[in-house]
PDB file with one MODEL, atoms N, CA, C and O in Angstrom:
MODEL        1
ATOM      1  N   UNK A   1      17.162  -8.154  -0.630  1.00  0.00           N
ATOM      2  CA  UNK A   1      16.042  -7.995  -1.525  1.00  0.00           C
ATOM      3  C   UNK A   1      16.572  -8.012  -2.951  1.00  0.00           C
ATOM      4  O   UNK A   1      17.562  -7.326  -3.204  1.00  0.00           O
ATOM      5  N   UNK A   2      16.024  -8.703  -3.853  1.00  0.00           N
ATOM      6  CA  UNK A   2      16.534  -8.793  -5.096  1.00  0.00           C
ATOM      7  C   UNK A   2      15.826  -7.716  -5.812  1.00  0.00           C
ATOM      8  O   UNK A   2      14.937  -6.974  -5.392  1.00  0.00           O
ATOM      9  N   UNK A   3      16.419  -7.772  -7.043  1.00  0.00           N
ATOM     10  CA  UNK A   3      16.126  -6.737  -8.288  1.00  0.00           C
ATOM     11  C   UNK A   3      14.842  -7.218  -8.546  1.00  0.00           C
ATOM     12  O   UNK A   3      14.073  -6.256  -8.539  1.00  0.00           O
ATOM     13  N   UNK A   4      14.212  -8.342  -8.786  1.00  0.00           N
ATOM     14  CA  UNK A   4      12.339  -8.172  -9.203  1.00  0.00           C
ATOM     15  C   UNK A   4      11.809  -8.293  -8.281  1.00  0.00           C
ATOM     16  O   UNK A   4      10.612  -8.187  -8.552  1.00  0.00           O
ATOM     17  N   UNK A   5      11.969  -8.498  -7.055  1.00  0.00           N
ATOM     18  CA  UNK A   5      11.299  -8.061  -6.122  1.00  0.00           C
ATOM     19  C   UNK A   5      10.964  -6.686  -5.782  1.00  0.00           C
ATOM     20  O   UNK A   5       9.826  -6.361  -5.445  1.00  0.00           O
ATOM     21  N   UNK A   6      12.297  -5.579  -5.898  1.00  0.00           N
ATOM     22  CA  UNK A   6      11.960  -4.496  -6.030  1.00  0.00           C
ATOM     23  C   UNK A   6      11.070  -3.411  -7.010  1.00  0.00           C
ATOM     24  O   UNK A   6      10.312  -2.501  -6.672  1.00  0.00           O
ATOM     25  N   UNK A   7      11.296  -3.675  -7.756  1.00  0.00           N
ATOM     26  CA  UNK A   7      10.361  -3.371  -8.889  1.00  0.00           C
ATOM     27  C   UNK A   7       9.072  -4.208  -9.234  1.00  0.00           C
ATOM     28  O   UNK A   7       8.408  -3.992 -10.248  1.00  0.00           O
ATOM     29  N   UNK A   8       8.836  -4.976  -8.504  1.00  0.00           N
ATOM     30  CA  UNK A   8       7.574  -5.551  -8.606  1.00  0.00           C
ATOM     31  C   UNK A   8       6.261  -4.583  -7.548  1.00  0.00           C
ATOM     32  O   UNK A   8       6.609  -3.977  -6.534  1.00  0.00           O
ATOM     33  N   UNK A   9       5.014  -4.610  -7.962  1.00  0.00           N
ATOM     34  CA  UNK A   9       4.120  -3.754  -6.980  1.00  0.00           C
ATOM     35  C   UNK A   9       3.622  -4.040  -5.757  1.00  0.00           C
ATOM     36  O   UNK A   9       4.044  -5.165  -5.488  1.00  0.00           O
ATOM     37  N   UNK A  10       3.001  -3.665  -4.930  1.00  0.00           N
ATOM     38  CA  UNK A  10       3.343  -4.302  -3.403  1.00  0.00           C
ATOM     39  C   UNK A  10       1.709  -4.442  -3.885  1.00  0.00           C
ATOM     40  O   UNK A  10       1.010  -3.970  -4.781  1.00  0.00           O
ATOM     41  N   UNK A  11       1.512  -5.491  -2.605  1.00  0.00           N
ATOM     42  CA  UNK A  11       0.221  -6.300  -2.373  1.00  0.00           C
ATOM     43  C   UNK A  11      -0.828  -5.679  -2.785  1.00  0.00           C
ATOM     44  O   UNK A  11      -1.635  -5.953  -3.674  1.00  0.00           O
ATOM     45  N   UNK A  12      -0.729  -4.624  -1.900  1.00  0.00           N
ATOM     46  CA  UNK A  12      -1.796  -3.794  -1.766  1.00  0.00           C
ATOM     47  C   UNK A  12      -1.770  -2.860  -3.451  1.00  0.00           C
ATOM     48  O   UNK A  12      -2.921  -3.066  -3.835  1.00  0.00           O
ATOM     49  N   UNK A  13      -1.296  -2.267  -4.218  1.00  0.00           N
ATOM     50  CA  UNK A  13      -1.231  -1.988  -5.352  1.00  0.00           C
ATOM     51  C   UNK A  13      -2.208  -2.665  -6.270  1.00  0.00           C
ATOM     52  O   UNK A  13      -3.056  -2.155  -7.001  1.00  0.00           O
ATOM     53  N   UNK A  14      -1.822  -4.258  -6.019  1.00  0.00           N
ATOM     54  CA  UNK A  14      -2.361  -5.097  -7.165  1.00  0.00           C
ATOM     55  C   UNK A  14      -3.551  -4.992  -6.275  1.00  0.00           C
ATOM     56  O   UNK A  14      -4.198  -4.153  -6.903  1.00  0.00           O
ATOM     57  N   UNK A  15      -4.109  -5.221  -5.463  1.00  0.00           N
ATOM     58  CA  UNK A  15      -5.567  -5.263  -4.910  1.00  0.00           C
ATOM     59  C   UNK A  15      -5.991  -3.771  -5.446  1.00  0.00           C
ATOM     60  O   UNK A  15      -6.954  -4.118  -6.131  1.00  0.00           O
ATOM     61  N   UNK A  16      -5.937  -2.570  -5.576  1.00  0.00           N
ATOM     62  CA  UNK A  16      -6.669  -1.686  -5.601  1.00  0.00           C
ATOM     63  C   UNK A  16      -6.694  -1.811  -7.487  1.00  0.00           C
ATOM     64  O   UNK A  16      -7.664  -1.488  -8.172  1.00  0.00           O
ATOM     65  N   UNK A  17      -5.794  -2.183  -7.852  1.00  0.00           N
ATOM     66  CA  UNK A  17      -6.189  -2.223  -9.389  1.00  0.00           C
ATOM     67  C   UNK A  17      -7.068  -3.401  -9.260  1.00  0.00           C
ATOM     68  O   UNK A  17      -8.222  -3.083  -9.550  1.00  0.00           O
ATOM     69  N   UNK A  18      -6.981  -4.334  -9.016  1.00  0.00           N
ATOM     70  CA  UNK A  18      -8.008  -5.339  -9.076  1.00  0.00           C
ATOM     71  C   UNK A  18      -9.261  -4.815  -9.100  1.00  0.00           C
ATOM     72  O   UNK A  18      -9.884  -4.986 -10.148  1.00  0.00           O
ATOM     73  N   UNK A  19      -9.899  -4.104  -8.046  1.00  0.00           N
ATOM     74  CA  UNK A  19     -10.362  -3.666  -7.206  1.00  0.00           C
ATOM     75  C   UNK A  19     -11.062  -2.928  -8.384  1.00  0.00           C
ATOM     76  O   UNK A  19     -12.259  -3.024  -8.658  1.00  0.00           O
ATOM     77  N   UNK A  20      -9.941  -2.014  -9.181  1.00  0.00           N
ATOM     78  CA  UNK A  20     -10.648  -0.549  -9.874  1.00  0.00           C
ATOM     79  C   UNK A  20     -11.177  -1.734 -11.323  1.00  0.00           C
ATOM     80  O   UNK A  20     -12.320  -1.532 -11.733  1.00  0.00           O
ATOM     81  N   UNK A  21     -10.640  -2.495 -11.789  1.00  0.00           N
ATOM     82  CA  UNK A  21     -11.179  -3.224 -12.697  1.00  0.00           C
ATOM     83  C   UNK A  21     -12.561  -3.606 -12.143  1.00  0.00           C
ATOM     84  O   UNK A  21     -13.652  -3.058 -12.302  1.00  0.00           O
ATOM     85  N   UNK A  22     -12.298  -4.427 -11.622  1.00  0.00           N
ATOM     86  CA  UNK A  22     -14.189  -4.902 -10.774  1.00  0.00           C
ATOM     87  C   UNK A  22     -15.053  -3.883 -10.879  1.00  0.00           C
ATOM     88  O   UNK A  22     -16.206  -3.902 -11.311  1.00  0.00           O
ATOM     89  N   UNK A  23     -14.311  -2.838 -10.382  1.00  0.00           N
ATOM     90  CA  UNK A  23     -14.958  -1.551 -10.373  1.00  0.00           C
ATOM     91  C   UNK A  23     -15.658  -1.056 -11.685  1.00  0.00           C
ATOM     92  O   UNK A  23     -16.698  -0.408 -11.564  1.00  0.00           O
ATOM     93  N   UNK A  24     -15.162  -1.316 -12.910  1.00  0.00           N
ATOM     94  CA  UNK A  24     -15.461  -0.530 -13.965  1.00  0.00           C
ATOM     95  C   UNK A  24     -16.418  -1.978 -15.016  1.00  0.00           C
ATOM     96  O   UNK A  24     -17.313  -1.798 -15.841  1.00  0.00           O
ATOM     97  N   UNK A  25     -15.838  -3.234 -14.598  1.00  0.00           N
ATOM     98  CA  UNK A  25     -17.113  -3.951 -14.985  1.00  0.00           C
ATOM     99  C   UNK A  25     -18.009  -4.181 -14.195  1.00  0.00           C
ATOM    100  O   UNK A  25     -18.712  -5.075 -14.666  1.00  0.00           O
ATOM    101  N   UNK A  26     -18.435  -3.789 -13.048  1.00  0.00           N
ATOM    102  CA  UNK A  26     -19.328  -4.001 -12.501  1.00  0.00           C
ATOM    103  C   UNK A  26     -20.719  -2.228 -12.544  1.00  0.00           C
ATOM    104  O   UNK A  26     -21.803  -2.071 -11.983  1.00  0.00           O
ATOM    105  N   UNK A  27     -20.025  -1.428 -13.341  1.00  0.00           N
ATOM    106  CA  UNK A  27     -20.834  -0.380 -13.894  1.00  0.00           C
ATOM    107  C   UNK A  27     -21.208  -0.532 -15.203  1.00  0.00           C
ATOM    108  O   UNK A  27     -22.389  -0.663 -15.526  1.00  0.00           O
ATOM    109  N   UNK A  28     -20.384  -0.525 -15.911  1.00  0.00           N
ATOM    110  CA  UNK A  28     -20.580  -1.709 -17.179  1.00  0.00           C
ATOM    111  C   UNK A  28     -21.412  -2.286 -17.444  1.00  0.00           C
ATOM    112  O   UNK A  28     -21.941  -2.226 -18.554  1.00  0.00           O
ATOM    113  N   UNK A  29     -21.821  -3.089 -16.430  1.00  0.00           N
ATOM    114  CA  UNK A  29     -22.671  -4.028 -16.543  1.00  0.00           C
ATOM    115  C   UNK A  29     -24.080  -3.754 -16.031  1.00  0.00           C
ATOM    116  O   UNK A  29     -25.114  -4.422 -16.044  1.00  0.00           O
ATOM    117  N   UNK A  30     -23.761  -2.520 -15.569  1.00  0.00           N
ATOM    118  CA  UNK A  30     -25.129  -2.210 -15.137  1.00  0.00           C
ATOM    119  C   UNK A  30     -25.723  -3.016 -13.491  1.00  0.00           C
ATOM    120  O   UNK A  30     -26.878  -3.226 -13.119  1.00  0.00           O
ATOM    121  N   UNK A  31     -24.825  -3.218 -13.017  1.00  0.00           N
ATOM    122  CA  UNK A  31     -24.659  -3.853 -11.458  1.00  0.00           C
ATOM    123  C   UNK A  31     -24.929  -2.587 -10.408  1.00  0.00           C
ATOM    124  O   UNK A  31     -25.889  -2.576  -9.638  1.00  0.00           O
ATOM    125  N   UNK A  32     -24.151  -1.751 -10.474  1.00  0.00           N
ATOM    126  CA  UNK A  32     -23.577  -0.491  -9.865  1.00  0.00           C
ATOM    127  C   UNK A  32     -23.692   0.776 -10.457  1.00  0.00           C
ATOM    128  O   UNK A  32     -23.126   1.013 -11.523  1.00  0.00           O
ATOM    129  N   UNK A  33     -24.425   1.680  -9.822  1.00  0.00           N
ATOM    130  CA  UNK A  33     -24.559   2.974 -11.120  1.00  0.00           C
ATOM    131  C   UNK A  33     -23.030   3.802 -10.767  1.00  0.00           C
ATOM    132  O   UNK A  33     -22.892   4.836 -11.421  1.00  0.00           O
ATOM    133  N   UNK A  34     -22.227   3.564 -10.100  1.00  0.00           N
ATOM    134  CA  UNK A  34     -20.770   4.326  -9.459  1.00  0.00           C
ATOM    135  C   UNK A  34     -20.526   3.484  -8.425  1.00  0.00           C
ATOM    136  O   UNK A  34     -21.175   2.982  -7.507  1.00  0.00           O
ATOM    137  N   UNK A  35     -18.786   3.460  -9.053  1.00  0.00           N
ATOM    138  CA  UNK A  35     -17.855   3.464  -7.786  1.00  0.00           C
ATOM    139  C   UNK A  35     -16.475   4.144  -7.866  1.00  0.00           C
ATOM    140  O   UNK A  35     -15.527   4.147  -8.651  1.00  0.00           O
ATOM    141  N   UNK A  36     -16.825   4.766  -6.592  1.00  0.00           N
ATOM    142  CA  UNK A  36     -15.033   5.427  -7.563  1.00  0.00           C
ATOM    143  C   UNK A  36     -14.263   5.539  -6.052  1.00  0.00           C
ATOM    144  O   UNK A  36     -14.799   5.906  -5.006  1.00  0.00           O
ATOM    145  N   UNK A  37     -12.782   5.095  -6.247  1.00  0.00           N
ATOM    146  CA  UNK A  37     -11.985   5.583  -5.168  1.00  0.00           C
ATOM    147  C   UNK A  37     -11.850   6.256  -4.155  1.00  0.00           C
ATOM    148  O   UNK A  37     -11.510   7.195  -4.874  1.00  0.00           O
ATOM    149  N   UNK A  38     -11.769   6.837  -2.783  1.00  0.00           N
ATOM    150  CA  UNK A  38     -11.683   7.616  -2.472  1.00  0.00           C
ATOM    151  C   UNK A  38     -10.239   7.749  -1.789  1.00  0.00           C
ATOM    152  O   UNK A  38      -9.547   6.775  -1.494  1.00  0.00           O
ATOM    153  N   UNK A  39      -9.781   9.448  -1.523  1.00  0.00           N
ATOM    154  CA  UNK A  39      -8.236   9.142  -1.120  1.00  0.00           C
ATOM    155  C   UNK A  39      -7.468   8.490  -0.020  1.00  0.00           C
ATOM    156  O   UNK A  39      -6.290   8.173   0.141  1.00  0.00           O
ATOM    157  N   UNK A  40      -8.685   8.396   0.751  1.00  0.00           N
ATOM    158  CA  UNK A  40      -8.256   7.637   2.346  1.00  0.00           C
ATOM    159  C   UNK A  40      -8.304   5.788   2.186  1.00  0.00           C
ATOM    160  O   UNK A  40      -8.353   5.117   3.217  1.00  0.00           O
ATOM    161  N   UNK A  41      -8.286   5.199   0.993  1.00  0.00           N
ATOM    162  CA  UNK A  41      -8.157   4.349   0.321  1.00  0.00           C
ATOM    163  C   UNK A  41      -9.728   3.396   0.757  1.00  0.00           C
ATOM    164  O   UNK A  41      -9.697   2.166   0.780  1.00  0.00           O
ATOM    165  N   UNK A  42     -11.132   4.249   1.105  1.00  0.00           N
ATOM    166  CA  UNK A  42     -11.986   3.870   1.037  1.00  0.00           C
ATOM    167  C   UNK A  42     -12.569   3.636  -0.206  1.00  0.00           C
ATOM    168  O   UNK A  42     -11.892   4.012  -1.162  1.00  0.00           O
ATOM    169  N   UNK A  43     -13.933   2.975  -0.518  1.00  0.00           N
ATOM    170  CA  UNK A  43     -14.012   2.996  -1.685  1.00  0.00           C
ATOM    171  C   UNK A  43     -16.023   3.742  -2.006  1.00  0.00           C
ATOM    172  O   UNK A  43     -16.848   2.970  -1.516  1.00  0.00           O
ATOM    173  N   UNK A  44     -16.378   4.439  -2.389  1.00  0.00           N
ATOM    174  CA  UNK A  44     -17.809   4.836  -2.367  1.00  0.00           C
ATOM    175  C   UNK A  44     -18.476   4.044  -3.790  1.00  0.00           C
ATOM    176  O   UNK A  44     -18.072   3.865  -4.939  1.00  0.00           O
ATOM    177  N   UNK A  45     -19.689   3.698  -3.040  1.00  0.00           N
ATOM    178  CA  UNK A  45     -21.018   2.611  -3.989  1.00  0.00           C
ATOM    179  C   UNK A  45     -21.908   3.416  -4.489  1.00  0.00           C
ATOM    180  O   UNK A  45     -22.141   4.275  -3.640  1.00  0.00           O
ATOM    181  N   UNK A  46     -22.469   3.568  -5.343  1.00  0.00           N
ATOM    182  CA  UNK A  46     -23.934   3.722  -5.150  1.00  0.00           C
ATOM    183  C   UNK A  46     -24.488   2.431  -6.307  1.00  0.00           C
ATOM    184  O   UNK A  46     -23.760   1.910  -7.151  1.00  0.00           O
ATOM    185  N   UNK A  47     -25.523   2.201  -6.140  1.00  0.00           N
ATOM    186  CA  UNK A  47     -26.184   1.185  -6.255  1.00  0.00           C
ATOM    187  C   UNK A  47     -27.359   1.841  -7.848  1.00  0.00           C
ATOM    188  O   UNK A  47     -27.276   1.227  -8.912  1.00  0.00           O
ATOM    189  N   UNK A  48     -27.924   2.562  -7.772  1.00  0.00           N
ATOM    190  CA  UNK A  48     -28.809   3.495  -8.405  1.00  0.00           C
ATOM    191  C   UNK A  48     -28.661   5.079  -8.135  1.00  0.00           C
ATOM    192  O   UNK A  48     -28.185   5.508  -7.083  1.00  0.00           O
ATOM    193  N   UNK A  49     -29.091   5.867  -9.131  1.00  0.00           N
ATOM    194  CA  UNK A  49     -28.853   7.053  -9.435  1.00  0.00           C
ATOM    195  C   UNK A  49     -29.522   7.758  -8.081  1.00  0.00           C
ATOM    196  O   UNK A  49     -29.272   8.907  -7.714  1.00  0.00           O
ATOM    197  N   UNK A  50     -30.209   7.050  -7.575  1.00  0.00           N
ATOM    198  CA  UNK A  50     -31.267   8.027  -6.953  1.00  0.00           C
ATOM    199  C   UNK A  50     -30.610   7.217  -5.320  1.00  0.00           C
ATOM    200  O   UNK A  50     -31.320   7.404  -4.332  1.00  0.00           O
ATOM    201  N   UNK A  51     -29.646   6.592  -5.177  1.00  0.00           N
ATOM    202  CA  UNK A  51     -29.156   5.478  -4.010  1.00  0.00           C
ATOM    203  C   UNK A  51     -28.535   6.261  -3.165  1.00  0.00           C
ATOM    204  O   UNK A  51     -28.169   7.363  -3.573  1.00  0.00           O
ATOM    205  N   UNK A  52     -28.280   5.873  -1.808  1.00  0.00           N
ATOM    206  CA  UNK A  52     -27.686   6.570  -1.183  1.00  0.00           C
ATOM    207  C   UNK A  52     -25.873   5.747  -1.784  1.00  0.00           C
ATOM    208  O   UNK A  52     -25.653   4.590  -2.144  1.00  0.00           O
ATOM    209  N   UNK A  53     -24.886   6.960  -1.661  1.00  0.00           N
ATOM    210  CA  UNK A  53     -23.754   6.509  -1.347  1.00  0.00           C
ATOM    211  C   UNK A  53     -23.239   5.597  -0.278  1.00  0.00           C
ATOM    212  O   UNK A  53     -23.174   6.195   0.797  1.00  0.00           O
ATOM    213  N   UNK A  54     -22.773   4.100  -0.199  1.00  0.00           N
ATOM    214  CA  UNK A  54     -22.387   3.696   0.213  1.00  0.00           C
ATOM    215  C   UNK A  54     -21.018   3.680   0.823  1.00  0.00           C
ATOM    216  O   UNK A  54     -20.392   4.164  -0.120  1.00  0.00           O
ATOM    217  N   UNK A  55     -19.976   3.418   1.910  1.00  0.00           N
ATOM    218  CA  UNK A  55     -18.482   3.769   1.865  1.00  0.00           C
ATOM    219  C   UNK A  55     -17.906   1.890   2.479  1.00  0.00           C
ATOM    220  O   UNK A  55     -18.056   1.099   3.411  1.00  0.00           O
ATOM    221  N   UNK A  56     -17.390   2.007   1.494  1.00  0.00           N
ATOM    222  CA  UNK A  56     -16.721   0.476   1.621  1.00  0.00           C
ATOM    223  C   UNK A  56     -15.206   0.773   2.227  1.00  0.00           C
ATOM    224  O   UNK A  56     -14.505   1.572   1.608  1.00  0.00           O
ATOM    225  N   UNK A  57     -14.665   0.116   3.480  1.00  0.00           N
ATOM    226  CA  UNK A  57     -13.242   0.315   4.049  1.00  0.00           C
ATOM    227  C   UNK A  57     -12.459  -0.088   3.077  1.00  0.00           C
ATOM    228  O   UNK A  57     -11.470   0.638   3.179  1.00  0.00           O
ATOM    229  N   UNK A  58     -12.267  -0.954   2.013  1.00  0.00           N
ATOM    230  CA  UNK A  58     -11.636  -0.688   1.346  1.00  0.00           C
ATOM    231  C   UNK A  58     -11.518  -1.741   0.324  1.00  0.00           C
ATOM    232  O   UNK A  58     -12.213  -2.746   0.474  1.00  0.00           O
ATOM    233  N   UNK A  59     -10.582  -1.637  -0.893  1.00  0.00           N
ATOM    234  CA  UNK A  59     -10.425  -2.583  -2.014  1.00  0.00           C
ATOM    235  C   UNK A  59     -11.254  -3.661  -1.514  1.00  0.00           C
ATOM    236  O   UNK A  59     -12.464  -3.570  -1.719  1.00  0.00           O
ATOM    237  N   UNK A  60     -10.731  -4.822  -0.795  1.00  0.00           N
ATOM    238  CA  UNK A  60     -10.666  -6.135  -0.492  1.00  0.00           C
ATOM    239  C   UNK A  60     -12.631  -6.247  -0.566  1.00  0.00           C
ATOM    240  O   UNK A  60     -13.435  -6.982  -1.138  1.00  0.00           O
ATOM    241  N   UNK A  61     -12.722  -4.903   0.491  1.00  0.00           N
ATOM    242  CA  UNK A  61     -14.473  -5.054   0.376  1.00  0.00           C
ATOM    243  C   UNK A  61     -15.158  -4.773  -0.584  1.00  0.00           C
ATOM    244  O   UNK A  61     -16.290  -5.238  -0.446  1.00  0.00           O
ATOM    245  N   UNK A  62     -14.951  -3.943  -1.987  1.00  0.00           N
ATOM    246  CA  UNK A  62     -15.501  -4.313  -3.469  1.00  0.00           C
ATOM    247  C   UNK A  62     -15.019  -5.538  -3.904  1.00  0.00           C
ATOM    248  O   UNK A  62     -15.870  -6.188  -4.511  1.00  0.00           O
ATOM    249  N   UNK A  63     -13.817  -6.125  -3.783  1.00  0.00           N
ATOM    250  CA  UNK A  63     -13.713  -7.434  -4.323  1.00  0.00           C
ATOM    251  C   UNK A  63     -14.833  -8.336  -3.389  1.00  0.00           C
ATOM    252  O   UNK A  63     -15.288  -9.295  -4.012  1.00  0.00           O
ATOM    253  N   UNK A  64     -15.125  -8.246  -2.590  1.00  0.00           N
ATOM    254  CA  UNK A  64     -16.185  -9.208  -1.766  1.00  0.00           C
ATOM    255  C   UNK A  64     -17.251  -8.768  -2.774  1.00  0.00           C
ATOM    256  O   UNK A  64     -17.657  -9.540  -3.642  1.00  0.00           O
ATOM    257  N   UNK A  65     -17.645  -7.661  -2.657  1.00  0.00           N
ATOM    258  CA  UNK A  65     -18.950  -7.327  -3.360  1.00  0.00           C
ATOM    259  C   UNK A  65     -19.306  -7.685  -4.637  1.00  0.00           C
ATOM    260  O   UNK A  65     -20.430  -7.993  -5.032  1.00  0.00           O
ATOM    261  N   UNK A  66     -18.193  -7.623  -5.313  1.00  0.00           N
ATOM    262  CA  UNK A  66     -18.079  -8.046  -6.997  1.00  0.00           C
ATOM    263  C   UNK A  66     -18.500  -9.834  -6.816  1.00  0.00           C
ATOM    264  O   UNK A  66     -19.252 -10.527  -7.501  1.00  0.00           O
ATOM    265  N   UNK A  67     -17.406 -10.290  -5.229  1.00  0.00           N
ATOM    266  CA  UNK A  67     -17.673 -11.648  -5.977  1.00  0.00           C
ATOM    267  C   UNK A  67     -19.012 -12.474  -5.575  1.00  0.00           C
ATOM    268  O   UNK A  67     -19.210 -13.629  -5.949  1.00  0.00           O
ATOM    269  N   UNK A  68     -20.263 -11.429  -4.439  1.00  0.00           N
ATOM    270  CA  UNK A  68     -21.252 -11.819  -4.280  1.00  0.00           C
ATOM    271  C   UNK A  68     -22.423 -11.201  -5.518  1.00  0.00           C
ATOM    272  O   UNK A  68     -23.610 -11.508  -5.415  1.00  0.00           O
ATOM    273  N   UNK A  69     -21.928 -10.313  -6.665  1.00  0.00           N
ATOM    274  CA  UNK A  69     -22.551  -9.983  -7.219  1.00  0.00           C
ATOM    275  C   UNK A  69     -22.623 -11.092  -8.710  1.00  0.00           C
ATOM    276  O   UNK A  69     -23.512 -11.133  -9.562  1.00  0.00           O
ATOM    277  N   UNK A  70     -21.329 -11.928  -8.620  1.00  0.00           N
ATOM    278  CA  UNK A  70     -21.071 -13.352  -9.628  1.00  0.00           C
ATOM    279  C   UNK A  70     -21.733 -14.113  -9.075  1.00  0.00           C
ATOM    280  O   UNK A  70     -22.649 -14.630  -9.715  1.00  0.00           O
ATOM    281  N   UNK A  71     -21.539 -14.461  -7.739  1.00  0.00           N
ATOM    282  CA  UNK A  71     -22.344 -15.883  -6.889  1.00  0.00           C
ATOM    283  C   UNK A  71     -24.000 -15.511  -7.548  1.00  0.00           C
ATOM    284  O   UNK A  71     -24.546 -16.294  -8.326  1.00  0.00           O
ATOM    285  N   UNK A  72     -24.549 -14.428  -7.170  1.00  0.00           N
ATOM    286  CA  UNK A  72     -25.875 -14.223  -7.197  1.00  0.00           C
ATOM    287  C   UNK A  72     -26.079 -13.864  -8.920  1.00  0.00           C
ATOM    288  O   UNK A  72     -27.237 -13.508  -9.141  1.00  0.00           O
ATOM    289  N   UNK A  73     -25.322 -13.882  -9.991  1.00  0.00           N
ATOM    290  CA  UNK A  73     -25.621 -13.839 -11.331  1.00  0.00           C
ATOM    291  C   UNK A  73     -25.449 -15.284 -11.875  1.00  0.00           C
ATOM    292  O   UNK A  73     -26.065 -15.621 -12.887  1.00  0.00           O
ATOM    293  N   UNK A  74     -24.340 -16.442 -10.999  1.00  0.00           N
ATOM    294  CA  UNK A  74     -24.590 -17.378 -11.507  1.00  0.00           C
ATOM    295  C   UNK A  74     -25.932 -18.215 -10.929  1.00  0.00           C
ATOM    296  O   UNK A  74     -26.467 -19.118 -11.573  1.00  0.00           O
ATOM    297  N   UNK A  75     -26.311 -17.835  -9.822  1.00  0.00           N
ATOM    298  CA  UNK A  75     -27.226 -18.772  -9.452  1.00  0.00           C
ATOM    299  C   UNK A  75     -28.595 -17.848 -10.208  1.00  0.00           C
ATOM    300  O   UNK A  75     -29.172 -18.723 -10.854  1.00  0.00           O
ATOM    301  N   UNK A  76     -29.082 -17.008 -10.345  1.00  0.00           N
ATOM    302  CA  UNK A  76     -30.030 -16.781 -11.603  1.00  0.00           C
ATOM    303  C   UNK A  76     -30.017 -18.022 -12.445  1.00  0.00           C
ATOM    304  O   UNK A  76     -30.869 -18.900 -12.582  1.00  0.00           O
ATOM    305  N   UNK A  77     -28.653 -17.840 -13.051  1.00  0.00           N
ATOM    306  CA  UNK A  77     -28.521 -18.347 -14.592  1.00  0.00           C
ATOM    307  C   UNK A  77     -28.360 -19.934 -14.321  1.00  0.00           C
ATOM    308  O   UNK A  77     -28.311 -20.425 -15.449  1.00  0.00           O
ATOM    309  N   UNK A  78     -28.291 -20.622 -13.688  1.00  0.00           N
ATOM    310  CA  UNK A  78     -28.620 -21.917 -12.814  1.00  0.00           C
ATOM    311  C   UNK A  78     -26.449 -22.378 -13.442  1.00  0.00           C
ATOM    312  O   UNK A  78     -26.124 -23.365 -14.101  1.00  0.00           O
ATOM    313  N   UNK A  79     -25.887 -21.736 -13.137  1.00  0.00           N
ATOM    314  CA  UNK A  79     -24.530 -22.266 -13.240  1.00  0.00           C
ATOM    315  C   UNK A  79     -24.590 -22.738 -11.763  1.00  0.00           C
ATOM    316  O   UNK A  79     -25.390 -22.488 -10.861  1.00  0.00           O
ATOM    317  N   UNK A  80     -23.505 -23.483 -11.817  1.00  0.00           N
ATOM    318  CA  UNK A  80     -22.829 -24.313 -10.770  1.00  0.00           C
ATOM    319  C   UNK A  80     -21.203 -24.228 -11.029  1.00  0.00           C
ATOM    320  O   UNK A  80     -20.520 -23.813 -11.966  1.00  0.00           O
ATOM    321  N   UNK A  81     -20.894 -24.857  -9.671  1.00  0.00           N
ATOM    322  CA  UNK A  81     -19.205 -24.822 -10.170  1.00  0.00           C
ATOM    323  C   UNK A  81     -18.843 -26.219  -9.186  1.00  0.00           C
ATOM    324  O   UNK A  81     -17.699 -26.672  -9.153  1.00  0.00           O
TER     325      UNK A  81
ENDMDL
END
């Protein structure tokens, strides 16, 4: 194992930061009224103030969510790709 390999962050690291970014523009934006971490590396939704809490298994499944929440903001806005 080399020297930047070791000191580089493992897979899973960069997915949960990914993950917590998505996370914080997708409240931001007024998408999501909360999401925040939980320690068993689940992740909890709520949708609206008054929403039930949702529990997502984990990172990978807010990144799904974030990227059906782009699919469905570009097709509003009539983008294409």
């Amino acid at each position: 194992m080399s020297s930047s390999t070791a000191s580089q962050p493992s897979q899973s690291a960069n997915t949960h930061a990914v993950a917590s970014a998505w996370a914080d523009v997708l409240v931001r934006r007024g998408h999501l009224h909360a999401v925040l971490p939980a320690p068993t590396g689940q992740w909890l939704v709520q949708e609206g103030p008054k929403s039930p809490v949702l529990v997502l298994p984990g990172p990978e499944d807010l990144l799904d969510l974030a990227a059906r929440v782009q699919r469905d903001e570009n097709a509003i806005r009539g983008v294409s790709r």
